[in-house]
Backbone as XML, in Angstrom:
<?xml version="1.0"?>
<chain id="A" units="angstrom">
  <residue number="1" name="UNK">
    <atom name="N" x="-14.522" y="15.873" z="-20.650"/>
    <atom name="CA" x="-13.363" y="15.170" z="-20.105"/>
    <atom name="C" x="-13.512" y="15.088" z="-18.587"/>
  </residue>
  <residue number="2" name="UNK">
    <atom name="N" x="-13.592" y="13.836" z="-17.803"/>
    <atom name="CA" x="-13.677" y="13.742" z="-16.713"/>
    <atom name="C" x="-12.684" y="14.004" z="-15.602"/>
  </residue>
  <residue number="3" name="UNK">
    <atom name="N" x="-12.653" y="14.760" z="-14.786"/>
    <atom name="CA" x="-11.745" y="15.491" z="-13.849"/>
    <atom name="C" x="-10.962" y="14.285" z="-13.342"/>
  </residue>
  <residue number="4" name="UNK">
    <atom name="N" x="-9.792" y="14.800" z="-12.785"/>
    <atom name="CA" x="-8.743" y="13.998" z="-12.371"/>
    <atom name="C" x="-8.627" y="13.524" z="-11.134"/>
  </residue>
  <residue number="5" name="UNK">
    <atom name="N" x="-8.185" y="12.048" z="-10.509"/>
    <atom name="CA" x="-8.667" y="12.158" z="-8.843"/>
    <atom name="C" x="-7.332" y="12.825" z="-8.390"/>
  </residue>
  <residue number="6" name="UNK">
    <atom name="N" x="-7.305" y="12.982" z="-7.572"/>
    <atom name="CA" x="-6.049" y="13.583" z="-6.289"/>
    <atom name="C" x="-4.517" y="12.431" z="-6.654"/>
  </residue>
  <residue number="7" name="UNK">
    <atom name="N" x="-5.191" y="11.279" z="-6.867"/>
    <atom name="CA" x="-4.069" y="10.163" z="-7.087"/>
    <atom name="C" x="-3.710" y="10.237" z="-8.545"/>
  </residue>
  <residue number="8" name="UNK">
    <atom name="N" x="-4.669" y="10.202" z="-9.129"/>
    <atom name="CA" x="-4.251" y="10.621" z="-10.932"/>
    <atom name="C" x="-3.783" y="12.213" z="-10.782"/>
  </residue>
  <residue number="9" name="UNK">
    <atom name="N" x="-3.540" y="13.008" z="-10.177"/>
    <atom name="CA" x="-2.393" y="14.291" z="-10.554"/>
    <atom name="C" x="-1.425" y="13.822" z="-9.590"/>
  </residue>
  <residue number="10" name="UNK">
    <atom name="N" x="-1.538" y="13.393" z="-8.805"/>
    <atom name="CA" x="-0.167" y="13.164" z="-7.963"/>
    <atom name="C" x="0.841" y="12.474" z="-8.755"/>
  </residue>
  <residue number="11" name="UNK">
    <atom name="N" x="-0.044" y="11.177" z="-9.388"/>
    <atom name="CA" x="0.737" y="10.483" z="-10.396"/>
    <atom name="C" x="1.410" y="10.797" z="-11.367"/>
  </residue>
  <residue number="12" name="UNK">
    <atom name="N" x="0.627" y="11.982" z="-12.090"/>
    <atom name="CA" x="1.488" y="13.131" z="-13.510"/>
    <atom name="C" x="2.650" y="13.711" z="-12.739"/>
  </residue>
  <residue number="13" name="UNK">
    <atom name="N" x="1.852" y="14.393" z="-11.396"/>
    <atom name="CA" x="3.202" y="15.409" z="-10.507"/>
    <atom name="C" x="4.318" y="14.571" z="-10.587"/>
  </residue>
  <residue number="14" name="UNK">
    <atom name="N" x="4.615" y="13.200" z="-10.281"/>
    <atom name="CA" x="5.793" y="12.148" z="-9.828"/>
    <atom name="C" x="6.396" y="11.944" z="-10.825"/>
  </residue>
  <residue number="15" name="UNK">
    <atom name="N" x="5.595" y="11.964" z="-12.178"/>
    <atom name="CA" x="6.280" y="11.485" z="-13.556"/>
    <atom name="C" x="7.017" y="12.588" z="-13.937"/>
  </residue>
  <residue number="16" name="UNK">
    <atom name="N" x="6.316" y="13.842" z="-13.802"/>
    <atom name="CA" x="7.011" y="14.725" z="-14.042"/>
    <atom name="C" x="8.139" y="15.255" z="-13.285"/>
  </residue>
  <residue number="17" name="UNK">
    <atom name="N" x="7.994" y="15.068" z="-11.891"/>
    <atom name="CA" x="9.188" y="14.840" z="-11.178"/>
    <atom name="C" x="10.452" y="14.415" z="-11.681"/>
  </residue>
  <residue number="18" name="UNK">
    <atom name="N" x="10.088" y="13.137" z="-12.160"/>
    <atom name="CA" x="10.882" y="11.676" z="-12.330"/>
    <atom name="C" x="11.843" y="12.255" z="-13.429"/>
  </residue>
  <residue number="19" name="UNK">
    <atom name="N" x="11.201" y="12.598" z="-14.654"/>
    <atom name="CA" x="12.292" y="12.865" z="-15.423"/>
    <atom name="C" x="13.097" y="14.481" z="-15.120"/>
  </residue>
  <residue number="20" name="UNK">
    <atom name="N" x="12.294" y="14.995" z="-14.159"/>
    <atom name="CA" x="13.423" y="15.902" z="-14.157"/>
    <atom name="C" x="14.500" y="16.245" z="-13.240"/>
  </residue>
  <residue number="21" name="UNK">
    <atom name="N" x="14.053" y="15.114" z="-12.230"/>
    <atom name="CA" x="15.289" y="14.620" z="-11.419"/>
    <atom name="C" x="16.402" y="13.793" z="-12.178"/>
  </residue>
  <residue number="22" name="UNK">
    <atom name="N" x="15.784" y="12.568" z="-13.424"/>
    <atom name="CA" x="16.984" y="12.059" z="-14.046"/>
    <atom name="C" x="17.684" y="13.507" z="-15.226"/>
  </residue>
  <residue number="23" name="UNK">
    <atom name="N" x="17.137" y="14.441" z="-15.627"/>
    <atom name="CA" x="17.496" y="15.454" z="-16.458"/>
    <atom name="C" x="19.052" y="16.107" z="-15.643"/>
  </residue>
  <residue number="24" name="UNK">
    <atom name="N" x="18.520" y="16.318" z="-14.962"/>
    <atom name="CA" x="18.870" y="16.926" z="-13.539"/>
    <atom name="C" x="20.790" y="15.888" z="-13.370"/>
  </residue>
  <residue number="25" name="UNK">
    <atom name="N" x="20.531" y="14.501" z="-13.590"/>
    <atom name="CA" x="21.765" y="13.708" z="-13.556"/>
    <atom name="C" x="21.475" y="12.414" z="-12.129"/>
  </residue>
  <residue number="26" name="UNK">
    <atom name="N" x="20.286" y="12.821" z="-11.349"/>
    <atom name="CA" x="20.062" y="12.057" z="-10.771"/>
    <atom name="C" x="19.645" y="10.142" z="-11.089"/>
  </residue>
  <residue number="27" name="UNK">
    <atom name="N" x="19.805" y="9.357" z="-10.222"/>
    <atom name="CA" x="19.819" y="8.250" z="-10.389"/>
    <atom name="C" x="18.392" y="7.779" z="-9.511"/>
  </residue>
  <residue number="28" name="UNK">
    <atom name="N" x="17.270" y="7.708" z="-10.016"/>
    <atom name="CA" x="16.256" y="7.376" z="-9.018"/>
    <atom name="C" x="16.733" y="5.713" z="-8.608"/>
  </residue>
  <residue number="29" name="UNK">
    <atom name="N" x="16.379" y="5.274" z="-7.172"/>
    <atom name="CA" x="17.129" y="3.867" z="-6.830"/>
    <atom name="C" x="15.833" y="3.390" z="-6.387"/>
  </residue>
  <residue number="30" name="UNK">
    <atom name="N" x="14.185" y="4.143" z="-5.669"/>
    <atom name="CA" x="13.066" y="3.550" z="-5.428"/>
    <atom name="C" x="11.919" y="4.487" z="-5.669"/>
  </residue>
  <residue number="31" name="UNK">
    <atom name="N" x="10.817" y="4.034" z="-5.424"/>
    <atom name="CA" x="9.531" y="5.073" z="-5.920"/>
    <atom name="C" x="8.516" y="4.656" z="-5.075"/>
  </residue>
  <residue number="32" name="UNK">
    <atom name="N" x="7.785" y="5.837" z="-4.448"/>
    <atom name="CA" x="6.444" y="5.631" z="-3.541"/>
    <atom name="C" x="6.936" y="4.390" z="-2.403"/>
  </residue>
  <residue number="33" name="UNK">
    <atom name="N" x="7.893" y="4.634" z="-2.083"/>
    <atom name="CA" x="8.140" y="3.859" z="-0.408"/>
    <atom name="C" x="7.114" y="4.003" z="1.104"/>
  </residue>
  <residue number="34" name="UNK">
    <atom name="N" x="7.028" y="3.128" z="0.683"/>
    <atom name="CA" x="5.272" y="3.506" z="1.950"/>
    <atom name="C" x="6.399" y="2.652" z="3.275"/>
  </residue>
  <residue number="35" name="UNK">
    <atom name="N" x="5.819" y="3.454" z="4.369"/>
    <atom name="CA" x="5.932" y="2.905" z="5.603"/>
    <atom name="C" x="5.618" y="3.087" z="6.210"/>
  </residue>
  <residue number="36" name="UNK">
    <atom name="N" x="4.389" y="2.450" z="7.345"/>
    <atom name="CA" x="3.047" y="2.960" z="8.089"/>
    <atom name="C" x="2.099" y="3.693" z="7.380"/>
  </residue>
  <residue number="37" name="UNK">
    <atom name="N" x="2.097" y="5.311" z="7.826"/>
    <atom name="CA" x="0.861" y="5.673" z="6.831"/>
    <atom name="C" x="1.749" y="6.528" z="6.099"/>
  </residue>
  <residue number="38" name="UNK">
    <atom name="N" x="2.583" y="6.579" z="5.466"/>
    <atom name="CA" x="3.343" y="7.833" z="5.014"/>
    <atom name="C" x="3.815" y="6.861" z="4.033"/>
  </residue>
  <residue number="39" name="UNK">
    <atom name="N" x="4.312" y="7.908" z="3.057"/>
    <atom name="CA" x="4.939" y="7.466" z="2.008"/>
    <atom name="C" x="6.441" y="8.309" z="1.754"/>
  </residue>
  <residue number="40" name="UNK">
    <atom name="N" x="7.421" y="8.025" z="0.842"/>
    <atom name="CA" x="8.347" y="9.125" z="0.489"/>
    <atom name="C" x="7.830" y="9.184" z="-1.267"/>
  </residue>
  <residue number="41" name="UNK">
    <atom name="N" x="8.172" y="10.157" z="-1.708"/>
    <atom name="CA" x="7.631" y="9.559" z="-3.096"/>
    <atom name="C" x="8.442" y="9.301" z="-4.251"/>
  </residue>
  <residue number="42" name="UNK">
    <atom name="N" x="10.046" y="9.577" z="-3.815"/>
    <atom name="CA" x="10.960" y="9.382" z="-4.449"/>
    <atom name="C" x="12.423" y="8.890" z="-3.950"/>
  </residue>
  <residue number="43" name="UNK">
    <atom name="N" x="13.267" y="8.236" z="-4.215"/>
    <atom name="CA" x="14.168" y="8.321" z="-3.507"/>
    <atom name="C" x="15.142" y="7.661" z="-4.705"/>
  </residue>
  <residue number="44" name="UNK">
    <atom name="N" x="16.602" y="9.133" z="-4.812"/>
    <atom name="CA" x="17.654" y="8.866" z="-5.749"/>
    <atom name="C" x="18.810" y="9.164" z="-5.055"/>
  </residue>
  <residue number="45" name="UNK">
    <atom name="N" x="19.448" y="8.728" z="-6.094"/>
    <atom name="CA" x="21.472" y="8.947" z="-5.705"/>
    <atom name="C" x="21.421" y="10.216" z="-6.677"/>
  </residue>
  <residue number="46" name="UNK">
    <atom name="N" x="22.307" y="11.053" z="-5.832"/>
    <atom name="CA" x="22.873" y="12.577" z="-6.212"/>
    <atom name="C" x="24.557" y="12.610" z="-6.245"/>
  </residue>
  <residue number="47" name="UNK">
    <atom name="N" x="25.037" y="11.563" z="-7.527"/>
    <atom name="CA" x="26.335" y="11.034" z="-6.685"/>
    <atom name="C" x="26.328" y="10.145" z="-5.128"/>
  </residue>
  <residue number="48" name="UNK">
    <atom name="N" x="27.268" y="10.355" z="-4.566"/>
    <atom name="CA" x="26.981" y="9.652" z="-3.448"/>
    <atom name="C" x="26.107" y="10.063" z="-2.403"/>
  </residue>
  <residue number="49" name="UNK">
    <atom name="N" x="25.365" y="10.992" z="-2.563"/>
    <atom name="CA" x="24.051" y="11.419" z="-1.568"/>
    <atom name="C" x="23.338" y="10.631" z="-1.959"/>
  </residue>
  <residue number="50" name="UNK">
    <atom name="N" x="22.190" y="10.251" z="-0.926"/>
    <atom name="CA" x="20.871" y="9.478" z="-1.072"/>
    <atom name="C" x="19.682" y="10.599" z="-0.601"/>
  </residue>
  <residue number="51" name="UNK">
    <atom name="N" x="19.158" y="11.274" z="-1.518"/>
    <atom name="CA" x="17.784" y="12.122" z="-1.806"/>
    <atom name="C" x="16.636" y="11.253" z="-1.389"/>
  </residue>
  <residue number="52" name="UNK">
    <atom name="N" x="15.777" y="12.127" z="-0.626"/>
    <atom name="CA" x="14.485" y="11.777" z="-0.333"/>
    <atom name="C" x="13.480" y="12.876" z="-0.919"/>
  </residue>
  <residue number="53" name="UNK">
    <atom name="N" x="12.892" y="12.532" z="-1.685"/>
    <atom name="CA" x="12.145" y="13.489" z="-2.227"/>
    <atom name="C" x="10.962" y="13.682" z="-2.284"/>
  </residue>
  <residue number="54" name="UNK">
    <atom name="N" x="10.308" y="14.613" z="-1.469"/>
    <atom name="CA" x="9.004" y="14.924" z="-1.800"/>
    <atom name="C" x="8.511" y="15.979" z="-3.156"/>
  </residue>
  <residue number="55" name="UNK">
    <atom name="N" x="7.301" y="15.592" z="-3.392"/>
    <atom name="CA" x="6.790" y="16.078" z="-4.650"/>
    <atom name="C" x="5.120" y="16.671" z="-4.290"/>
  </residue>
  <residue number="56" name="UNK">
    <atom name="N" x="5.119" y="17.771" z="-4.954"/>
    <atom name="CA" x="3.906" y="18.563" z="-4.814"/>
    <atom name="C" x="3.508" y="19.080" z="-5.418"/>
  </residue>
  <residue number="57" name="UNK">
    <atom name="N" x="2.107" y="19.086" z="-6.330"/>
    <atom name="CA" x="1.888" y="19.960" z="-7.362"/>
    <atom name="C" x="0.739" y="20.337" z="-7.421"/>
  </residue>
  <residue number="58" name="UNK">
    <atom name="N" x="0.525" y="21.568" z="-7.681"/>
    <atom name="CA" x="-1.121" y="22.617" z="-7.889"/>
    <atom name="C" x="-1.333" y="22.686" z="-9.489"/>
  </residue>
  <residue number="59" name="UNK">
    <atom name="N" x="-2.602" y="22.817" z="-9.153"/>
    <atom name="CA" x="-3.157" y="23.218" z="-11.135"/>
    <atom name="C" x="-3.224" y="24.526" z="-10.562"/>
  </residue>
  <residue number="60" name="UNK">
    <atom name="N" x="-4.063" y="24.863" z="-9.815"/>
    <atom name="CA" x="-4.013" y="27.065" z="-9.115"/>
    <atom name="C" x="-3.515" y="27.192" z="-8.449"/>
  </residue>
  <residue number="61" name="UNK">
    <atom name="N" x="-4.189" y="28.844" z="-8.197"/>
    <atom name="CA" x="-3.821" y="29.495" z="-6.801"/>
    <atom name="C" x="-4.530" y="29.482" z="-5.768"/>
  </residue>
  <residue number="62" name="UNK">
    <atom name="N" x="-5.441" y="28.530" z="-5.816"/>
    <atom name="CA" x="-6.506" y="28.421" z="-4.802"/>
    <atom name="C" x="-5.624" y="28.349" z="-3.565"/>
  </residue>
  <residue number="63" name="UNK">
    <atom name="N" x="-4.707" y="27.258" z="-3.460"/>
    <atom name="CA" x="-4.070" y="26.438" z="-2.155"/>
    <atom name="C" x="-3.043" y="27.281" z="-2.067"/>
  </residue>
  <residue number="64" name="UNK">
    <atom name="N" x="-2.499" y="28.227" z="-2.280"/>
    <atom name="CA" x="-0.939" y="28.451" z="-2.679"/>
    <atom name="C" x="0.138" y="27.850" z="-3.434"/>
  </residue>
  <residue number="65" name="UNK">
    <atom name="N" x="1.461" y="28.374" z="-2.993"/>
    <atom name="CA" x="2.708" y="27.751" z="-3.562"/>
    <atom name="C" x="2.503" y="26.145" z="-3.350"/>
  </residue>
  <residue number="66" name="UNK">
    <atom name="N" x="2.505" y="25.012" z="-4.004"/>
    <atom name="CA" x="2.748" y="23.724" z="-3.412"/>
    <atom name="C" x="3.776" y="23.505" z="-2.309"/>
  </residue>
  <residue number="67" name="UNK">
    <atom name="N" x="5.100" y="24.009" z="-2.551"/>
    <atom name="CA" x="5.784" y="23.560" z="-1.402"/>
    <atom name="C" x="5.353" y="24.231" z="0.054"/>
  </residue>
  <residue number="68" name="UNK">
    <atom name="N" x="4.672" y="24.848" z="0.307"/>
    <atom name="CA" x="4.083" y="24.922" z="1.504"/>
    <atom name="C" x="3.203" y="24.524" z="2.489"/>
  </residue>
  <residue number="69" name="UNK">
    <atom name="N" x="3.095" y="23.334" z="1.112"/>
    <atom name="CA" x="2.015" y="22.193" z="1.605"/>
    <atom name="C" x="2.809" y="21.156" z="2.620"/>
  </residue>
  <residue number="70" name="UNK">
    <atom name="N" x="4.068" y="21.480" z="2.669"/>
    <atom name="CA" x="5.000" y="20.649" z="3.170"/>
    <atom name="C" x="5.772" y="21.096" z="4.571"/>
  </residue>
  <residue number="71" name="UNK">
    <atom name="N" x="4.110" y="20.581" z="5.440"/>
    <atom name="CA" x="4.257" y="21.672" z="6.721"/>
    <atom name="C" x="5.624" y="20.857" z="7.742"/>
  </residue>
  <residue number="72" name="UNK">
    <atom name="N" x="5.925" y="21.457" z="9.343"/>
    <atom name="CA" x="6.892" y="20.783" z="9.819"/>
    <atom name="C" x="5.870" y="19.218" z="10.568"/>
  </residue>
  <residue number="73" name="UNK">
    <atom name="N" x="5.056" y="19.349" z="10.440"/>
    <atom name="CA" x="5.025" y="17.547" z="10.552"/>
    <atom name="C" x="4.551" y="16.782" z="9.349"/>
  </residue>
  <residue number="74" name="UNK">
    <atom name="N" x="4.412" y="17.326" z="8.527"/>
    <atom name="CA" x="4.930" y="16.603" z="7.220"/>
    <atom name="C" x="6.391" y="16.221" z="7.110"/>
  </residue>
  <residue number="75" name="UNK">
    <atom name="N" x="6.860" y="17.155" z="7.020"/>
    <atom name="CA" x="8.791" y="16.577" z="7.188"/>
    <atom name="C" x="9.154" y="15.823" z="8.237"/>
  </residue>
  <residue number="76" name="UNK">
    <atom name="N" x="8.419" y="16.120" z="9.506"/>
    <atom name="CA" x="9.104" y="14.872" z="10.435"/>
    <atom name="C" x="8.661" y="13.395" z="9.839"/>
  </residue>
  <residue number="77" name="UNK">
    <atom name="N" x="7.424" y="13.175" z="9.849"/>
    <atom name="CA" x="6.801" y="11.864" z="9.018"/>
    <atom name="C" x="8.048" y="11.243" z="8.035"/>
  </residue>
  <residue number="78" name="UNK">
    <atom name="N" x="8.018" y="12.480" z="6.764"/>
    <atom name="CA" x="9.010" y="11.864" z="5.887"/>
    <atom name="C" x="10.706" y="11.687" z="6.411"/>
  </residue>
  <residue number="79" name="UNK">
    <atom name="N" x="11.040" y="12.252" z="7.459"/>
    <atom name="CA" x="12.226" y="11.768" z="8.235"/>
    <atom name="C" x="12.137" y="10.777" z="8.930"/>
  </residue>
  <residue number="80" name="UNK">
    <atom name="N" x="10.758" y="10.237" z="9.483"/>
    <atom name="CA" x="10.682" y="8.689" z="10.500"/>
    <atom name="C" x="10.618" y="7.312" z="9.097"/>
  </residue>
  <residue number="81" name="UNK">
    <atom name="N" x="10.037" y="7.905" z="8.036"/>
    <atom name="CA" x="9.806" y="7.296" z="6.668"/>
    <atom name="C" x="11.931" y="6.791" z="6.417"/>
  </residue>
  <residue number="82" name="UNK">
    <atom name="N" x="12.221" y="7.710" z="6.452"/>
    <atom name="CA" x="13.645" y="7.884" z="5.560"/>
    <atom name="C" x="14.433" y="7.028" z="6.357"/>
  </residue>
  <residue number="83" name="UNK">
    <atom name="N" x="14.122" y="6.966" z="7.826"/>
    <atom name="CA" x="15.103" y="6.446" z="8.764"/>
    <atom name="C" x="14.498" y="4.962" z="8.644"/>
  </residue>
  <residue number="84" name="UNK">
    <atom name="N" x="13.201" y="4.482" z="8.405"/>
    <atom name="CA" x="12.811" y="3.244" z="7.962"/>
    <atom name="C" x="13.354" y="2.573" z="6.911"/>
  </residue>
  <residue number="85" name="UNK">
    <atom name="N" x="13.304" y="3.397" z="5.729"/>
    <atom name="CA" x="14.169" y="2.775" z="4.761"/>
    <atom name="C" x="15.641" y="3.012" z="5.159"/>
  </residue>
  <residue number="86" name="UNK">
    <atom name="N" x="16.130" y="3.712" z="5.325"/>
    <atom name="CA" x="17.865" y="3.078" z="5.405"/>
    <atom name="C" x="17.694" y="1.946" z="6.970"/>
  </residue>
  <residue number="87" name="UNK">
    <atom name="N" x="17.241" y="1.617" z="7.795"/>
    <atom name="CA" x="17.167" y="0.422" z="8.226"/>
    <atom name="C" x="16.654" y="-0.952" z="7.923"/>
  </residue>
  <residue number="88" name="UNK">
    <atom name="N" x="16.105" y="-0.720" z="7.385"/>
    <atom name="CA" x="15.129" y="-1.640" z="6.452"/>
    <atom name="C" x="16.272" y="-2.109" z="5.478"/>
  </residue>
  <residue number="89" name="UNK">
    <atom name="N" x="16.900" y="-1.041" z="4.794"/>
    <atom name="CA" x="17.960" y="-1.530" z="3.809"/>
    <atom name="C" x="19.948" y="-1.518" z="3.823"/>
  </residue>
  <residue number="90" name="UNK">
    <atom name="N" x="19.329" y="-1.656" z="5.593"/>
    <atom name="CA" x="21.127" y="-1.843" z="6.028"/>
    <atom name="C" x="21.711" y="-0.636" z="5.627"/>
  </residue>
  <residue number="91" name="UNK">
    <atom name="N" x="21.484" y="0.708" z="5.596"/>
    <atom name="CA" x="22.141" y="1.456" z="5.120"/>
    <atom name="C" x="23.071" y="2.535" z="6.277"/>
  </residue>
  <residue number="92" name="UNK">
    <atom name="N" x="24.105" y="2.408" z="6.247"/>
    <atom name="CA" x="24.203" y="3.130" z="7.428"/>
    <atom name="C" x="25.868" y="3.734" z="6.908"/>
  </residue>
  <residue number="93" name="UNK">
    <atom name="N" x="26.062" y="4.890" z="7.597"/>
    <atom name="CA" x="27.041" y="5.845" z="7.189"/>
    <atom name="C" x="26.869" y="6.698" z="5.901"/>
  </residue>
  <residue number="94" name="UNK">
    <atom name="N" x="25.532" y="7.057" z="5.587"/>
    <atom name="CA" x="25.312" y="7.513" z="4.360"/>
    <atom name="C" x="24.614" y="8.982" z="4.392"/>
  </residue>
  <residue number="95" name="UNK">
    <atom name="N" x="25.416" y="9.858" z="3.516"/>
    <atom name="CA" x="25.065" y="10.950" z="3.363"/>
    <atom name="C" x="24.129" y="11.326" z="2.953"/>
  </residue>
  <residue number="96" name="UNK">
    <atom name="N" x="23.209" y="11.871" z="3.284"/>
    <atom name="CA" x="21.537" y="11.986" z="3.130"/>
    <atom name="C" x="20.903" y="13.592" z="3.215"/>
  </residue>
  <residue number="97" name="UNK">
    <atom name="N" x="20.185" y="13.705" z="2.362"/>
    <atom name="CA" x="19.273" y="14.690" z="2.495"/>
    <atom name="C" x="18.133" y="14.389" z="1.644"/>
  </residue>
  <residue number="98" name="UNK">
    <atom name="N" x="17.085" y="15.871" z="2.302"/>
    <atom name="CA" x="15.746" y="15.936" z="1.918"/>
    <atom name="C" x="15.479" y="16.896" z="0.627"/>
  </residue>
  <residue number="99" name="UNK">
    <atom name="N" x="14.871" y="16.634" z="-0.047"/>
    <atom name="CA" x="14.717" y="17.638" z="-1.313"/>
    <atom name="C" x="13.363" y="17.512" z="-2.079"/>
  </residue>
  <residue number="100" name="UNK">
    <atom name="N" x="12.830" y="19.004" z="-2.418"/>
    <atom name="CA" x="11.405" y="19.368" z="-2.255"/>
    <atom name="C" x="11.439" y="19.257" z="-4.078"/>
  </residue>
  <residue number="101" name="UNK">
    <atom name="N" x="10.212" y="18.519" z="-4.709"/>
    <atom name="CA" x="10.115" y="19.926" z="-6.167"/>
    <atom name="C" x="8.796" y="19.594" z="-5.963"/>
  </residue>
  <residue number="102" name="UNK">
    <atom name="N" x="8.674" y="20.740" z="-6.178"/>
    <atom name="CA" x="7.253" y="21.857" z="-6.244"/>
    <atom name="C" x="6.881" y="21.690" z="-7.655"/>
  </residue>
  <residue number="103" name="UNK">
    <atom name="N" x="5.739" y="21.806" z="-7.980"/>
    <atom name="CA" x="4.992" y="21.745" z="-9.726"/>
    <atom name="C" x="3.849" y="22.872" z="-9.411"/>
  </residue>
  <residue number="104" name="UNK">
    <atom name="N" x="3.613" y="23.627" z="-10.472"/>
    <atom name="CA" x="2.851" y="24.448" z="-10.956"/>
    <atom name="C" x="2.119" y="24.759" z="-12.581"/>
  </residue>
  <residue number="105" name="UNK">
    <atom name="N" x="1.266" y="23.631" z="-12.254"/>
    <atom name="CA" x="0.907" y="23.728" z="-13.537"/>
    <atom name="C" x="0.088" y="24.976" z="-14.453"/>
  </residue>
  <residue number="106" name="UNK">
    <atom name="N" x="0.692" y="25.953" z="-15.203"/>
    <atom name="CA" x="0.347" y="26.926" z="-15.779"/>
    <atom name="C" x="-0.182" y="26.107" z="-17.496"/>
  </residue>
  <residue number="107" name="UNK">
    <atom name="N" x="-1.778" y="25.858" z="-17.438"/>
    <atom name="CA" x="-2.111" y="25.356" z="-18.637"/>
    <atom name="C" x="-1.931" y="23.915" z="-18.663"/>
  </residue>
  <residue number="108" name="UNK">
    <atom name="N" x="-0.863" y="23.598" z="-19.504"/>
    <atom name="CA" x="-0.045" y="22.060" z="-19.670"/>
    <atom name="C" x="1.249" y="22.235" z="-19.827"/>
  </residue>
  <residue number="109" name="UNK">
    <atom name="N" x="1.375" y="23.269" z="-19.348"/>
    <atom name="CA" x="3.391" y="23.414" z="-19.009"/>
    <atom name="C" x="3.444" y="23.756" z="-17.378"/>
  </residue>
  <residue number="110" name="UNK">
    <atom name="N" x="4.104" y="22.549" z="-17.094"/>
    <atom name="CA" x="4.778" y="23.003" z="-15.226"/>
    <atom name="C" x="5.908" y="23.797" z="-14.807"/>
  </residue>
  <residue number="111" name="UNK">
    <atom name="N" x="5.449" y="24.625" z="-13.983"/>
    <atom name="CA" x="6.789" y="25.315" z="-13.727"/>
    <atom name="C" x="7.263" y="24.889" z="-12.426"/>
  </residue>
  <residue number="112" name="UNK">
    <atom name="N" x="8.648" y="24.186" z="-12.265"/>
    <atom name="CA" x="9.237" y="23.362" z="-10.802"/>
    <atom name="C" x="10.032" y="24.484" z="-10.611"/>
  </residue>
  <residue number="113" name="UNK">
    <atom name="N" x="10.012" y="24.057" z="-8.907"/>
    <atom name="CA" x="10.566" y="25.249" z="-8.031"/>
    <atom name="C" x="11.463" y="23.692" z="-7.755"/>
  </residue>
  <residue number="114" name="UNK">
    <atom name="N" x="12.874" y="23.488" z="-7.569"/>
    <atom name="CA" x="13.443" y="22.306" z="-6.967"/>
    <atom name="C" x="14.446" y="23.048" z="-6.010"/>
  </residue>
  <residue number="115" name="UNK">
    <atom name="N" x="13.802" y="22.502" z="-4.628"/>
    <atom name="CA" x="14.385" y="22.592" z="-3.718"/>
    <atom name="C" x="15.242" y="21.812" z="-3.234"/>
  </residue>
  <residue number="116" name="UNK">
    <atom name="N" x="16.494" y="21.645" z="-3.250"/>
    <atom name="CA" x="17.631" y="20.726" z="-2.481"/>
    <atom name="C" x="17.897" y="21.107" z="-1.338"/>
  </residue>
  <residue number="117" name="UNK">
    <atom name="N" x="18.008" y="20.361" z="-0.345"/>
    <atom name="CA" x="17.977" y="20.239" z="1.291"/>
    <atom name="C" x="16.946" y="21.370" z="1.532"/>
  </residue>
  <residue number="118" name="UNK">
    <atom name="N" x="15.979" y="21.045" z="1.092"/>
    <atom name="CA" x="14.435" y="21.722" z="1.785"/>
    <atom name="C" x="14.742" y="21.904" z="3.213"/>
  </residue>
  <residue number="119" name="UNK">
    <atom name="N" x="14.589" y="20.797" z="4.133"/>
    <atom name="CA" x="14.565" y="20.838" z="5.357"/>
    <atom name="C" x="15.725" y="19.707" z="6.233"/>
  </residue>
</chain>
């Protein structure tokens, strides 16, 4: 079985994300929002919050915890990202935060760490 690229697990990480942010009660509203070189890789309604969500996931322990992959200029990026899209989409007076889930894949079961207002 031929190994997976970096973009094919990111892609499982997001899916798996995906439904467990809608599990969760969330409303995803966009996906993989690129702007310049950055991306967000999720973005839902939490009720009337608008979530920006980053997603991160390890098969080991080589790298560590995933969410620590999510250094402080990683988060500024995805805050110049976030402030693009709500201008971009007229959005203004809106309650907003950032929110992390972490994946750990043990085998073929993930274990998510979901962080709300990460940073």
């Amino acid at each position: 079985m031929p190994k997976q690229t970096t973009k094919q697990s990111g892609d499982v990480g997001e899916e798996i994300a995906r439904r467990f942010l809608r599990e969760k009660g969330l409303e995803l509203v966009d996906l993989n929002y690129r702007y310049g070189h950055g991306e967000i890789d999720i973005i839902a309604k939490d009720g009337e919050v608008l979530v920006f969500c980053e997603v991160k996931m390890r098969k080991g322990d080589s790298y560590g915890d995933p969410e620590y992959a999510i250094t402080a200029r990683k988060q500024k990026q995805i805050r110049r990202i976030a402030q693009a899209y709500l201008y971009q989409h007229a959005i203004d007076n809106q309650a907003c935060r950032f929110d992390v889930v972490a994946i750990r894949m043990k085998g073929i079961t993930p274990q998510i760490n979901y962080i709300k207002n990460a940073f």
